[in-house]
Backbone bond lengths (Angstrom), bond angles and torsions (degrees), N, CA, C in turn:
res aa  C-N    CA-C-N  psi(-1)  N-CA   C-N-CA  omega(-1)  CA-C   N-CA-C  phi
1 X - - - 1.451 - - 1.515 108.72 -
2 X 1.415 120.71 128.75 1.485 130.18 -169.17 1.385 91.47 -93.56
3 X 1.131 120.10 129.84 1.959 117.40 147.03 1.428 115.79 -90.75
4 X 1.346 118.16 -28.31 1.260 105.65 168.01 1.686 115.18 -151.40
5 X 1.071 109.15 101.09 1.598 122.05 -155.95 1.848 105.85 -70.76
6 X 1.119 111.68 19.39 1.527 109.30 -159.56 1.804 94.18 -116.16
7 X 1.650 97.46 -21.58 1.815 100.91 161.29 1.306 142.97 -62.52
8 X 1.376 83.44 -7.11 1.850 97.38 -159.35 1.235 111.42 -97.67
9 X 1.568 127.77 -5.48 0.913 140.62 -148.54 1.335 125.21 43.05
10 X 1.108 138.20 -44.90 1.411 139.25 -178.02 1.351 112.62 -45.94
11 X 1.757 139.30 -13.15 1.131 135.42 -164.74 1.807 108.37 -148.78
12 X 1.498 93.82 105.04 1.747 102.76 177.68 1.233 107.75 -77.24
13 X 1.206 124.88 155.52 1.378 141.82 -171.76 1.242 111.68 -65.38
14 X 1.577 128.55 -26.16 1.510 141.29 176.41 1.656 100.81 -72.99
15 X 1.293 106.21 -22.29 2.179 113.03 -173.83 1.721 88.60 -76.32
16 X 1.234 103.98 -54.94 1.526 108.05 -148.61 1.651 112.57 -66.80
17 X 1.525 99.55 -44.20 1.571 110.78 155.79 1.296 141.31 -58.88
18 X 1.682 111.50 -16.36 1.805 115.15 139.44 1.334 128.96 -72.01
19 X 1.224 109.05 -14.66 1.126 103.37 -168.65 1.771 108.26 -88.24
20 X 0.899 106.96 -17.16 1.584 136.76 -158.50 1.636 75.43 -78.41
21 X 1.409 140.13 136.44 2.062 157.04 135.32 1.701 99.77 -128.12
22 X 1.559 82.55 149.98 1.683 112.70 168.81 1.567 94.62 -119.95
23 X 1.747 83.67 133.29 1.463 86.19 152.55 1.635 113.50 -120.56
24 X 1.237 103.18 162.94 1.774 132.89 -165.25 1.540 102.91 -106.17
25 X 1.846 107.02 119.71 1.285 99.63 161.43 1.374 121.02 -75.34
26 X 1.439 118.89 1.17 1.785 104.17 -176.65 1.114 85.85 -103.69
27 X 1.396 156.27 4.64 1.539 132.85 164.78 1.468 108.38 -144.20
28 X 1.227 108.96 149.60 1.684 116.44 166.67 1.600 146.74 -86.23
29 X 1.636 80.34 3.78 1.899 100.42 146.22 1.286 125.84 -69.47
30 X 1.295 111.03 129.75 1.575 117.83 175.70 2.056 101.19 -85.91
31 X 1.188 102.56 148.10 1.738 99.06 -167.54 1.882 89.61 -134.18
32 X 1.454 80.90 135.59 1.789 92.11 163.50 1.092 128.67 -34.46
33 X 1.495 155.88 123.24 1.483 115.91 133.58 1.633 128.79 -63.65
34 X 1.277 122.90 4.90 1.373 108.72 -163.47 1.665 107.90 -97.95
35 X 1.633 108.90 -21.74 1.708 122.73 140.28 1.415 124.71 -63.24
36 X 0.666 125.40 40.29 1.892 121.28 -157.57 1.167 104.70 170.47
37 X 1.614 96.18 130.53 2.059 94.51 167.25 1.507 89.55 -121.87
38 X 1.336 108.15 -172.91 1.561 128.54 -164.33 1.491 112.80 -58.17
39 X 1.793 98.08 -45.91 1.226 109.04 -171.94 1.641 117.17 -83.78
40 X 1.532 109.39 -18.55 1.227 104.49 170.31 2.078 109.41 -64.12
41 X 1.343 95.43 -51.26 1.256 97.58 171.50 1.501 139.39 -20.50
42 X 1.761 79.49 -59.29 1.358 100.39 -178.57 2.038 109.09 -55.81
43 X 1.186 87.10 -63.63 1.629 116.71 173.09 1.920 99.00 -28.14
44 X 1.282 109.01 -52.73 1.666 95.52 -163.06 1.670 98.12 -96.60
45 X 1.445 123.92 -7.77 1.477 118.18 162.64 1.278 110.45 -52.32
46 X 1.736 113.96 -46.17 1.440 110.16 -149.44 1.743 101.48 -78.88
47 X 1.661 108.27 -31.03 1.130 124.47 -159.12 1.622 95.63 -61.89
48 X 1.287 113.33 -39.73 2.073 134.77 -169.28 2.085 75.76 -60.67
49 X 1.023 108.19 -70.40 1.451 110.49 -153.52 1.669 115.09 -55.13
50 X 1.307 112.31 -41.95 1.343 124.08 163.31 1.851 127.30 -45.72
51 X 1.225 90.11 -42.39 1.560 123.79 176.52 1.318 96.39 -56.41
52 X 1.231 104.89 -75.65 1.661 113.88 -171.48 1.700 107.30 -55.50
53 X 1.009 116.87 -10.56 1.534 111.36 -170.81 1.877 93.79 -103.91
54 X 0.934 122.61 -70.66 1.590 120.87 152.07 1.293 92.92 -0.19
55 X 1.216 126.63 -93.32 1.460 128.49 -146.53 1.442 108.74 -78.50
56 X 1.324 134.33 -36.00 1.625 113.60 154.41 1.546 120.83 -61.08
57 X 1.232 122.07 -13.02 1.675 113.65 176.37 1.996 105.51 -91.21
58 X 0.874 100.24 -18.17 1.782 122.89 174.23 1.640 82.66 -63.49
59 X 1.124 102.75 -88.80 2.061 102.91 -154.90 1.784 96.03 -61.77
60 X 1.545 131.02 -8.82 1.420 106.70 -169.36 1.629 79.58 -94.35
61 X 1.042 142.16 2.25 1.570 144.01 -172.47 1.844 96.06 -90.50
62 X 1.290 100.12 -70.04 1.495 110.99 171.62 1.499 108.07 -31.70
63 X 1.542 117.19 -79.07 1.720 135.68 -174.52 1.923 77.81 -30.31
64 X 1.248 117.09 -99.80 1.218 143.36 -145.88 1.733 104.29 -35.77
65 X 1.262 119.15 -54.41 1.041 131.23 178.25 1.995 115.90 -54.94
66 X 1.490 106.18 -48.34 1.140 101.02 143.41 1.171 153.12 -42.12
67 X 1.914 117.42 -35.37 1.040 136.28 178.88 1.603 108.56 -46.27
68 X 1.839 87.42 -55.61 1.615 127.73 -167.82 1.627 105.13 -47.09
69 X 1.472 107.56 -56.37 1.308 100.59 -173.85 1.385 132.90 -78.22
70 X 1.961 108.66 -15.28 1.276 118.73 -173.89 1.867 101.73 -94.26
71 X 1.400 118.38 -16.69 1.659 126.08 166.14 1.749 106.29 -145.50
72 X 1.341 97.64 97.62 1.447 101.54 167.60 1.473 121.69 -66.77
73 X 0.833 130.00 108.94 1.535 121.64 -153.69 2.173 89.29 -156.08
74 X 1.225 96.67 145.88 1.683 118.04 170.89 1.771 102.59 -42.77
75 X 1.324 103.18 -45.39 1.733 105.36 -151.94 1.313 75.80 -81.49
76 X 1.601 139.27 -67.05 1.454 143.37 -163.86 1.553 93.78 -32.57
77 X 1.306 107.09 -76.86 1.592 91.11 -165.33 1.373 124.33 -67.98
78 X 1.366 112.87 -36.92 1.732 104.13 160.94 1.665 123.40 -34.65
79 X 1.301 113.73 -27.36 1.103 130.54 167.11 1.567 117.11 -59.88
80 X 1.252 102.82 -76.83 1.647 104.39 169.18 1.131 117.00 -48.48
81 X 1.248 134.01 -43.97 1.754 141.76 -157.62 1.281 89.10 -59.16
82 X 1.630 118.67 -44.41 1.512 141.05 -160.94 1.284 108.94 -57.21
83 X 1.436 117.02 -68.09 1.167 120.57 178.17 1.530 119.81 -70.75
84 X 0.913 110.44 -22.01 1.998 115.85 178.73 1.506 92.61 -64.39
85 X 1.348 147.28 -64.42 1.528 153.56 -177.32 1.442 89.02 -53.59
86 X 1.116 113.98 -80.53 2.180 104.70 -170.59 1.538 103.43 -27.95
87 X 1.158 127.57 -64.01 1.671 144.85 -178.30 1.487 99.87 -37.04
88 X 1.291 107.56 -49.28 1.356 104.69 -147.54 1.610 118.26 -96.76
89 X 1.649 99.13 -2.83 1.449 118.24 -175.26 1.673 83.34 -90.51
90 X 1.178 108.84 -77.29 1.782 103.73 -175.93 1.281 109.91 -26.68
91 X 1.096 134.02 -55.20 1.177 125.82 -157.39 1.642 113.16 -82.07
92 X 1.409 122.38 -19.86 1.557 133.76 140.64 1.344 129.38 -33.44
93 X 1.736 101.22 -62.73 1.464 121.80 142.67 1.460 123.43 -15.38
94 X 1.476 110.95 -67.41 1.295 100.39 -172.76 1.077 131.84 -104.08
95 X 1.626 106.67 -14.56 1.973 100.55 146.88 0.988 135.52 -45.05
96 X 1.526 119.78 -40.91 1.178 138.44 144.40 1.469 121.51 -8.27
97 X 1.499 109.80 -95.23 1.077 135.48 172.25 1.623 126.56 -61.87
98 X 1.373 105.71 19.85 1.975 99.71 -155.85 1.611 89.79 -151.55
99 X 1.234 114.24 -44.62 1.326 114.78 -173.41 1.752 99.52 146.93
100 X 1.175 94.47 154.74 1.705 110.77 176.20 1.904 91.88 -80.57
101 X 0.912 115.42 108.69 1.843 125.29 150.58 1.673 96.32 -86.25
102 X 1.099 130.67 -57.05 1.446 123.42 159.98 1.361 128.89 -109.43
103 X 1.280 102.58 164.34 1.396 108.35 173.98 1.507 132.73 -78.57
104 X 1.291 107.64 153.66 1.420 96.11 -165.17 1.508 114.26 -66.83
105 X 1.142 143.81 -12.61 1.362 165.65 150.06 1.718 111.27 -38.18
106 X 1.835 94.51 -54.11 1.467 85.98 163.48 1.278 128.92 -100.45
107 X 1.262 124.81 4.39 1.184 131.36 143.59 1.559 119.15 -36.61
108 X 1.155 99.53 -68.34 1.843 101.22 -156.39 1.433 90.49 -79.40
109 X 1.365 147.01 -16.16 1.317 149.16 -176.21 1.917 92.50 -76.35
110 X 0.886 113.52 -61.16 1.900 106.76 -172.34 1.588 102.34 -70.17
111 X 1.738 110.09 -12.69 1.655 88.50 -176.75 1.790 93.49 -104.77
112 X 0.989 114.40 25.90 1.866 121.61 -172.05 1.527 76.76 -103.66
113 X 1.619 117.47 -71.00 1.795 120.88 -154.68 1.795 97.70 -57.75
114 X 1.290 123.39 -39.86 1.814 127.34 179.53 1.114 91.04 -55.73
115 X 1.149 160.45 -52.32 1.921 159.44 -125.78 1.392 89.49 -116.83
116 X 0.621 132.45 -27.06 1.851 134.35 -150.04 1.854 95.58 -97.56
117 X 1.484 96.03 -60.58 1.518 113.74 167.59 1.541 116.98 -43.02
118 X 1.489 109.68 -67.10 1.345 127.21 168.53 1.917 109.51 -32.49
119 X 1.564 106.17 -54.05 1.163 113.40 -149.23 1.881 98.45 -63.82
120 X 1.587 91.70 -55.63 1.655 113.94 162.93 2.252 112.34 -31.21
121 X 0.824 114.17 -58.40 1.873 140.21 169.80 1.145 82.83 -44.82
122 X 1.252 138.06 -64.69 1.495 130.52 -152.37 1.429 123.08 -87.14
123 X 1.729 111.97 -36.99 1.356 124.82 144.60 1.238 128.53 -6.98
124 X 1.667 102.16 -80.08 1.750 134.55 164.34 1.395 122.72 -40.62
125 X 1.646 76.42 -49.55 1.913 62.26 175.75 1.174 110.24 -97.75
126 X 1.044 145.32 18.97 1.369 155.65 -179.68 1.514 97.15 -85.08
127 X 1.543 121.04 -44.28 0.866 136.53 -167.79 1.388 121.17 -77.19
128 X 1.454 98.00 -51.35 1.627 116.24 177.30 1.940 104.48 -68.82
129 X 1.166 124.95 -12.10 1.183 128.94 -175.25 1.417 111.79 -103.11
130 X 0.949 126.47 -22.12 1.750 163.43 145.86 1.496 77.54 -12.42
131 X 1.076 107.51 -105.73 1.658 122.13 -159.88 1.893 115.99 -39.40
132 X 1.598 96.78 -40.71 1.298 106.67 173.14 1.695 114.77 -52.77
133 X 1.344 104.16 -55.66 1.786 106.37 168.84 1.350 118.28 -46.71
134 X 1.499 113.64 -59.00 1.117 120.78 -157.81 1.950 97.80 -66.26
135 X 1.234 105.17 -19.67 1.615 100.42 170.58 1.067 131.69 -79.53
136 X 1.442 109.97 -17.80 1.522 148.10 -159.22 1.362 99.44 -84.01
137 X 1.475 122.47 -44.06 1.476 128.98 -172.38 0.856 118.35 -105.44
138 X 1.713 128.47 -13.24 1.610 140.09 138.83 1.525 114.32 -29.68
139 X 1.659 109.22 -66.48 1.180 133.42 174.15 1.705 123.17 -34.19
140 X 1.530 100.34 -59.63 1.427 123.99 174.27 1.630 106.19 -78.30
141 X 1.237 132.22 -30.76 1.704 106.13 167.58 1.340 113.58 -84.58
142 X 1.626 125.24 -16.34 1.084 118.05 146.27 1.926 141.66 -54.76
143 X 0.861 89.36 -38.95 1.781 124.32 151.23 1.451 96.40 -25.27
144 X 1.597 96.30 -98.64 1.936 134.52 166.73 1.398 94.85 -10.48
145 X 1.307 122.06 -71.33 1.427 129.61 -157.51 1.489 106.88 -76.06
146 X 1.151 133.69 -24.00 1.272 122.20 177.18 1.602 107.48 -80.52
147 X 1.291 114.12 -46.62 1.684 111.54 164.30 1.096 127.78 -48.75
148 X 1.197 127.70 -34.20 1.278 140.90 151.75 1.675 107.43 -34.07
149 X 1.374 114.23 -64.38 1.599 112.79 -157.23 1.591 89.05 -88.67
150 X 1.078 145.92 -1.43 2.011 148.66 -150.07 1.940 87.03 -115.92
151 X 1.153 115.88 -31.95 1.326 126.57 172.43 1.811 120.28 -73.35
């Protein structure tokens, strides 16, 4: 048993540090350490984990948005609105944390045109639901009026 193999001469620190692999439960590549330090490591774990969260708030964006278009309904889009902000904080998150791919300028400009869009979505159906109320309370003073005469 060596405690420190760098005494023996027979083994430079550049030998001992190839010899040295991690393995990764999210993949079945074995990876250097002598390319890689801890913190890079760390750095592309979190980046794997982020990713994966990206892409389940992506399809609960997708699901939801679907919901939206096959029943336009208050809760439907509260729903979507919902998940577009979850999406959109992560992804703040990890410019943040990862590097600027954009600028913060164009950042808040694509999350101004998403809100803007949103705001427009809500309009419509505000609109398209418009008629539904206004039938809704037709219905119910008709309602009113029959209790009236059942009385």
């Amino acid at each position: 048993m060596r405690i420190n193999p760098l005494e023996d001469g027979k083994f430079r620190s550049s030998e001992v540090k190839k010899k040295k692999k991690i393995k990764f439960k999210s993949s079945s590549a074995v990876r250097s350490m002598d390319s890689t330090s801890f913190f890079e490591v760390l750095e592309e774990a979190e980046e794997e984990k982020l990713d994966e969260l990206l892409e389940r708030l992506i399809r609960q964006v997708v699901k939801s948005g679907n919901n939206l278009v096959r029943s336009p309904t208050q809760e439907n889009f509260r729903s979507y609105r919902e998940s577009i902000k979850d999406f959109l904080k992560v992804i703040e998150k990890k410019l943040y944390k990862i590097g600027k791919q954009l600028s913060s300028v164009d950042l808040h400009l694509i999350v101004q045109e998403v809100d803007n869009r949103l705001e427009k979505i809500a309009a419509e159906l505000f609109e398209a639901e418009r008629g539904a109320i206004l039938l809704s309370a037709r219905v119910q003073e008709i309602y009113g009026l029959l209790m009236d005469l059942y009385r």
